[in-house]
MOPAC internal coordinates of N, CA, C and O (Angstrom, degrees):
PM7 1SCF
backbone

  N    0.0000 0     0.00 0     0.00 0    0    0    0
  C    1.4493 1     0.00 0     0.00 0    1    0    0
  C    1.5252 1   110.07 1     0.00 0    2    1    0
  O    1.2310 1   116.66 1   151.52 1    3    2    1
  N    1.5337 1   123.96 1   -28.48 1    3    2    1
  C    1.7291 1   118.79 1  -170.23 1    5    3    2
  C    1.1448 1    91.54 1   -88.43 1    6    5    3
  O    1.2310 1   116.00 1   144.33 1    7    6    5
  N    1.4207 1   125.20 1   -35.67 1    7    6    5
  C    1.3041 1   122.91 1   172.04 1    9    7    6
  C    1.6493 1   120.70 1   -20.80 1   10    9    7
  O    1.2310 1   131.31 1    78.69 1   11   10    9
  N    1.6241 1    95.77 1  -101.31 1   11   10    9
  C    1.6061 1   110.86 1   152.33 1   13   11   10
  C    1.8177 1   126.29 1   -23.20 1   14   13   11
  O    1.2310 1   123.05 1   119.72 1   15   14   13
  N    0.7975 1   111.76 1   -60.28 1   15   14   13
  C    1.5210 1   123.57 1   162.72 1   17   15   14
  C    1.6291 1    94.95 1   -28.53 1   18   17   15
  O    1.2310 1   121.12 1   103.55 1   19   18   17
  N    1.3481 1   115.47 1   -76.45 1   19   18   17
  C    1.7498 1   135.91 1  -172.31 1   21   19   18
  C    1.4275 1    90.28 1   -51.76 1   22   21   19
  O    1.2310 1    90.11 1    98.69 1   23   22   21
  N    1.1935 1   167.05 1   -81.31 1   23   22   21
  C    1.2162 1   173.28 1    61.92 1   25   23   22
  C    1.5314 1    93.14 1   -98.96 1   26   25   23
  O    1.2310 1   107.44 1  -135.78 1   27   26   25
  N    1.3656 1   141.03 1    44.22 1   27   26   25
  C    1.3963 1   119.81 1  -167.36 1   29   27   26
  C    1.7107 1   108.28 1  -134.87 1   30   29   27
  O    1.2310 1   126.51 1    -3.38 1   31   30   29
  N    1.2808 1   105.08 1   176.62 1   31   30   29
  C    1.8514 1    88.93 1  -173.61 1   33   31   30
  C    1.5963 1   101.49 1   -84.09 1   34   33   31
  O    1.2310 1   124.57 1    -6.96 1   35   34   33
  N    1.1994 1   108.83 1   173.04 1   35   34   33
  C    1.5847 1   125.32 1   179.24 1   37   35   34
  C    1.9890 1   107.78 1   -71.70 1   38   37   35
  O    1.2310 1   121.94 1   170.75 1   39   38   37
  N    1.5034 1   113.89 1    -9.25 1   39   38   37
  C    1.8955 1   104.30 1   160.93 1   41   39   38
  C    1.3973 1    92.30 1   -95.78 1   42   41   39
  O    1.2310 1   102.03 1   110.78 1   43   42   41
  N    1.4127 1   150.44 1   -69.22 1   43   42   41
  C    1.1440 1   133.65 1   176.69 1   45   43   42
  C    1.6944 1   121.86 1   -29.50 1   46   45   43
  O    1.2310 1   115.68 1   154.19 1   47   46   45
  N    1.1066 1   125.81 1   -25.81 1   47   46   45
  C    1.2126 1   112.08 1  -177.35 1   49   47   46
  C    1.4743 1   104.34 1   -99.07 1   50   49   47
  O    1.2310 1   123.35 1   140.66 1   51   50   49
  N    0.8911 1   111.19 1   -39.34 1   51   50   49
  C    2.4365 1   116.76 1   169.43 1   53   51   50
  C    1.1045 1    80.71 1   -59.85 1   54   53   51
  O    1.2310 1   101.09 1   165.88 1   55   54   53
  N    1.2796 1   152.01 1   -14.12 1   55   54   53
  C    1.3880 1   133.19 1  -175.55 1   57   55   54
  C    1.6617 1   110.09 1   -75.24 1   58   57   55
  O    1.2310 1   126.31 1   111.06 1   59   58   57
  N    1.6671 1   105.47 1   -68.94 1   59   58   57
  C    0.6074 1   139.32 1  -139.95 1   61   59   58
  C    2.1570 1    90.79 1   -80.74 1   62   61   59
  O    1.2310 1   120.98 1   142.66 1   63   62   61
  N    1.6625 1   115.74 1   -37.34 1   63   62   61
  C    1.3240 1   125.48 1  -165.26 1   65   63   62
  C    1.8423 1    73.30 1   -74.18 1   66   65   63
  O    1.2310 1   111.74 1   112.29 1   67   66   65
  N    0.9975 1   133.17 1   -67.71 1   67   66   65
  C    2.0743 1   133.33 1  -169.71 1   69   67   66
  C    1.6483 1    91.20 1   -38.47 1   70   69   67
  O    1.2310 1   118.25 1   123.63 1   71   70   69
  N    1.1432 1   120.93 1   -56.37 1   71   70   69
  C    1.7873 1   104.83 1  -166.56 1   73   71   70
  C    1.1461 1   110.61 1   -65.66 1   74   73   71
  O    1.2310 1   117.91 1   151.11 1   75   74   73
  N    1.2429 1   121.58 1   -28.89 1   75   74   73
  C    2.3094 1   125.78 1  -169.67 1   77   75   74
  C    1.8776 1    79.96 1   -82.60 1   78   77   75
  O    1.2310 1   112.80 1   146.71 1   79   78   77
  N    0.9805 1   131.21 1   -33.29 1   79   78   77
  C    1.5581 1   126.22 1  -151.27 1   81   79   78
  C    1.7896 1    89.88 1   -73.36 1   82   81   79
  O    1.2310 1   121.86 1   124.79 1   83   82   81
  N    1.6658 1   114.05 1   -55.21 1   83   82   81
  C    1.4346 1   112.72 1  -154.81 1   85   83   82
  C    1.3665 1    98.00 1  -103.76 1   86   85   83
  O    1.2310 1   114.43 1   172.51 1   87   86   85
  N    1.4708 1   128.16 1    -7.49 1   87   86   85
  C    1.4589 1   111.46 1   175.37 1   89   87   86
  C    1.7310 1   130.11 1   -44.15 1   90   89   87
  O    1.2310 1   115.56 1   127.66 1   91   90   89
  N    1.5363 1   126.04 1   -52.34 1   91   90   89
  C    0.7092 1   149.98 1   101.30 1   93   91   90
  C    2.2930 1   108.12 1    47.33 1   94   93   91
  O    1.2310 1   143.93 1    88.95 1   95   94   93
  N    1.8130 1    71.09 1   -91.05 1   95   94   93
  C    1.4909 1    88.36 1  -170.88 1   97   95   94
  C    1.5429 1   126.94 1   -62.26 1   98   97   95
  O    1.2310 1   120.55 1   -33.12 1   99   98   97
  N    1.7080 1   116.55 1   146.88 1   99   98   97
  C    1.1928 1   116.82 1  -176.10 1  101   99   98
  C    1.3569 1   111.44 1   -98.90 1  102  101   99
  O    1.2310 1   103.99 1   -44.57 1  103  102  101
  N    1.0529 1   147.11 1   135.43 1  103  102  101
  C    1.8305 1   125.71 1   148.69 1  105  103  102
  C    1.3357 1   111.68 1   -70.20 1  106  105  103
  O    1.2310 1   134.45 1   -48.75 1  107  106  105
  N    1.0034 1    89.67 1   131.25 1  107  106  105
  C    2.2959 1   101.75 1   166.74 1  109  107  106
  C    1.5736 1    95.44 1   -53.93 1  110  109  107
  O    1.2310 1   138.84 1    -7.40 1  111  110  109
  N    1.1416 1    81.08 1   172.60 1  111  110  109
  C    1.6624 1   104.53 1  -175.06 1  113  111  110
  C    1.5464 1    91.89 1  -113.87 1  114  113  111
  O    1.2310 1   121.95 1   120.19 1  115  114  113
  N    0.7850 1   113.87 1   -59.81 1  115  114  113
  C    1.7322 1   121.08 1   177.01 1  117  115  114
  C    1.2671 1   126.23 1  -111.44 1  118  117  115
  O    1.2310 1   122.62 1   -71.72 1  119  118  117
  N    1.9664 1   112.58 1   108.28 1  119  118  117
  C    1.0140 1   123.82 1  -168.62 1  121  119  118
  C    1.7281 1   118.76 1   -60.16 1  122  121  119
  O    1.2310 1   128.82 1   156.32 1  123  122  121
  N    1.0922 1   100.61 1   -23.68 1  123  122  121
  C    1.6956 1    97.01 1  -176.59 1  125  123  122
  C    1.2806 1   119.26 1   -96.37 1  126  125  123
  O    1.2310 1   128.61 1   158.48 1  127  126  125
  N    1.5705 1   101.02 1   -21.52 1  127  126  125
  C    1.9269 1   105.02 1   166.57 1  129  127  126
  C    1.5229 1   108.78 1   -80.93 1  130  129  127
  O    1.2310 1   108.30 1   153.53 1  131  130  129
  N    1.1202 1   139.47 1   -26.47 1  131  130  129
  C    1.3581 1   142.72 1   138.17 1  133  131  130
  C    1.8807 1   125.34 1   -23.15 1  134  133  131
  O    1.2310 1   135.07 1   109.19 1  135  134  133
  N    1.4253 1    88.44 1   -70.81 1  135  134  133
  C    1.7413 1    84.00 1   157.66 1  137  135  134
  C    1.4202 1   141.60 1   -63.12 1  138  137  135
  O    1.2310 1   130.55 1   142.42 1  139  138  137
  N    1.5269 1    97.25 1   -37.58 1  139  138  137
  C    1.7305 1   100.15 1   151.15 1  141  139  138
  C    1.1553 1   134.76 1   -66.91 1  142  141  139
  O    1.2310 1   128.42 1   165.85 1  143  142  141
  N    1.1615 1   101.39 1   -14.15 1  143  142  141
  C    1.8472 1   100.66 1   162.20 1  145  143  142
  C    0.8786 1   147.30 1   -66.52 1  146  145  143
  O    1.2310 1   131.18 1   145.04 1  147  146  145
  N    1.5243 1    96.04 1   -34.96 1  147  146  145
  C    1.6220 1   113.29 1  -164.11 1  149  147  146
  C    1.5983 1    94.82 1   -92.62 1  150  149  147
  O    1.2310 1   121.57 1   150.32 1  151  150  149
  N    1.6134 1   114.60 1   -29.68 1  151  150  149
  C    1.8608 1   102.37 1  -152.85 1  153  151  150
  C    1.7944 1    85.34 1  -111.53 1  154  153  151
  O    1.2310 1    98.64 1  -172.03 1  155  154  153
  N    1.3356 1   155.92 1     7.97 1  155  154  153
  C    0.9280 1   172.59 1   157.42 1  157  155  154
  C    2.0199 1    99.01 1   -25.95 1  158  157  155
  O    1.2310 1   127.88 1   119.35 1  159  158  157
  N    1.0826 1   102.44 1   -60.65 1  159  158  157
  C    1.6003 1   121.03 1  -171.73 1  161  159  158
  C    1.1652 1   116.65 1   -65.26 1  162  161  159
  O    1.2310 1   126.21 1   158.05 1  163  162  161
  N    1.6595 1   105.67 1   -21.95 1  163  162  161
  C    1.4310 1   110.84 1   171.80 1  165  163  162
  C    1.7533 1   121.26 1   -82.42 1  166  165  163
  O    1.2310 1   131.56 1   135.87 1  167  166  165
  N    1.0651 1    95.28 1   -44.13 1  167  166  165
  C    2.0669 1   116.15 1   162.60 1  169  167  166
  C    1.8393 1    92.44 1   113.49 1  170  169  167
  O    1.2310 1   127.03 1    16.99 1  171  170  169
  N    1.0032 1   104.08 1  -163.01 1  171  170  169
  C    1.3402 1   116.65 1  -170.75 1  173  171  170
  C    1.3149 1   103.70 1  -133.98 1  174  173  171
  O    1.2310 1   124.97 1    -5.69 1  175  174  173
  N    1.5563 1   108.07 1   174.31 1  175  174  173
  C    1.3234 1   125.35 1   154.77 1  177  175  174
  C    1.4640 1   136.06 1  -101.61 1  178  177  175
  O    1.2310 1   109.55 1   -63.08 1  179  178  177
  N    1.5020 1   137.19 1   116.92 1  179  178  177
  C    1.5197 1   123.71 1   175.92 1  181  179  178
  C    0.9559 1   116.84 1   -70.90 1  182  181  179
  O    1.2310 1   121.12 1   -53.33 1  183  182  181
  N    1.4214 1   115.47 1   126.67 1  183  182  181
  C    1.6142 1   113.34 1   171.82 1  185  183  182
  C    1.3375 1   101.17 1  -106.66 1  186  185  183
  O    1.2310 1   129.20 1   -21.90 1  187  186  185
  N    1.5158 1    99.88 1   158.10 1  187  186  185
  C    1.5382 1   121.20 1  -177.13 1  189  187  186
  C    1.3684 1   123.32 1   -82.97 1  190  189  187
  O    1.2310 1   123.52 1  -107.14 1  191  190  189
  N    0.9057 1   110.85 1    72.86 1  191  190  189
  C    1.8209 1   109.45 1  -168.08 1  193  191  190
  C    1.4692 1   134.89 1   -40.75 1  194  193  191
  O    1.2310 1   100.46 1   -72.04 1  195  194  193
  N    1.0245 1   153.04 1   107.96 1  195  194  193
  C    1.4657 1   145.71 1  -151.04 1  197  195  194
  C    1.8808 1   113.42 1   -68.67 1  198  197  195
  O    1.2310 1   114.64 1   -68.42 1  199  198  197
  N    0.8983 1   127.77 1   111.58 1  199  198  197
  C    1.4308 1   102.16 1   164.67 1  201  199  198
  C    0.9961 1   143.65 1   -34.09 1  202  201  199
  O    1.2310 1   122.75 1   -28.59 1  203  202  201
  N    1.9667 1   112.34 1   151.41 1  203  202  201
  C    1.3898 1   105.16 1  -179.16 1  205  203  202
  C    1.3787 1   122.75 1  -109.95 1  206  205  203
  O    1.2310 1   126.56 1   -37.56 1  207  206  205
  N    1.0298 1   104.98 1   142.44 1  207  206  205
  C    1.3876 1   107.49 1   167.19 1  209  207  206
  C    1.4262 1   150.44 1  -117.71 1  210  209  207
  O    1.2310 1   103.31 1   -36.27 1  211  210  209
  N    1.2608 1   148.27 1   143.73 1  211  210  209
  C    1.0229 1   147.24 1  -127.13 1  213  211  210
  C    1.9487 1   115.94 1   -50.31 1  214  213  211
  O    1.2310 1   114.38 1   -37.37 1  215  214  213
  N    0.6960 1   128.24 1   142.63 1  215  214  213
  C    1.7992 1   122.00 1  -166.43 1  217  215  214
  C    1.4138 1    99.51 1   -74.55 1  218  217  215
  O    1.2310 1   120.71 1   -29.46 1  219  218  217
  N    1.6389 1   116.25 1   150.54 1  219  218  217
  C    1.1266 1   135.91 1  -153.34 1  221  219  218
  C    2.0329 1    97.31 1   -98.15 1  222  221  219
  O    1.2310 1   128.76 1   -38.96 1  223  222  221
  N    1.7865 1   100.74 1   141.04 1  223  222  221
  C    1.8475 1    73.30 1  -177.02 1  225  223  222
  C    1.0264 1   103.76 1   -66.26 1  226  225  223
  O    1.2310 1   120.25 1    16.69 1  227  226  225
  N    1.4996 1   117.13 1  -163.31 1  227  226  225
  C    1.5946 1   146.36 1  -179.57 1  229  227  226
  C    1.4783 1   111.72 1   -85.59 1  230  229  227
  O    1.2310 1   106.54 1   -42.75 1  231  230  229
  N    1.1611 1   142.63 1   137.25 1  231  230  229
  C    1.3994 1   144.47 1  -177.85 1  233  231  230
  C    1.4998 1    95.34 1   -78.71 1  234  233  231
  O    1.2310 1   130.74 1   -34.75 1  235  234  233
  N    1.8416 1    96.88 1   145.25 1  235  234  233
  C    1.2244 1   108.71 1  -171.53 1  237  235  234
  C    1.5164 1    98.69 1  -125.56 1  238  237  235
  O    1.2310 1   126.36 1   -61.71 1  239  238  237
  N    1.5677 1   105.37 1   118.29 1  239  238  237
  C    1.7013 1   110.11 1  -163.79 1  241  239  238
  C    1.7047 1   100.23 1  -125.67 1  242  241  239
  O    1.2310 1   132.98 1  -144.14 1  243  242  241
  N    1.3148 1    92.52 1    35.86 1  243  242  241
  C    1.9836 1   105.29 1   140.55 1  245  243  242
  C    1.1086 1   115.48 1  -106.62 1  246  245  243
  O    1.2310 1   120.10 1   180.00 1  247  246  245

């Protein structure tokens, strides 16, 4: 129906509602400073990290 209304077909107008939708929008430049941005306000959790220990040899498949 907004279609018609628009005088235009129904992909021109999903077209046209996607361009008003993302005009608007920016992309980050940096995906992970992006995520810290947004969840930052909430805080985090420390986790307790396990120790390490010395590396295991290499399997010997002779």
């Amino acid at each position: 129906m907004r279609a018609a209304e628009h005088g235009r077909s129904m992909e021109e107008e999903a077209l046209e509602i996607l361009h008003r939708a993302i005009s608007g929008v920016i992309a980050p430049k940096n995906l992970g400073q992006a995520i810290h941005a947004r969840f930052s306000a909430i805080g985090g959790e420390e986790l307790e990290l396990p120790a390490r220990g010395p590396m295991r040899e290499q399997a010997s498949f002779s």
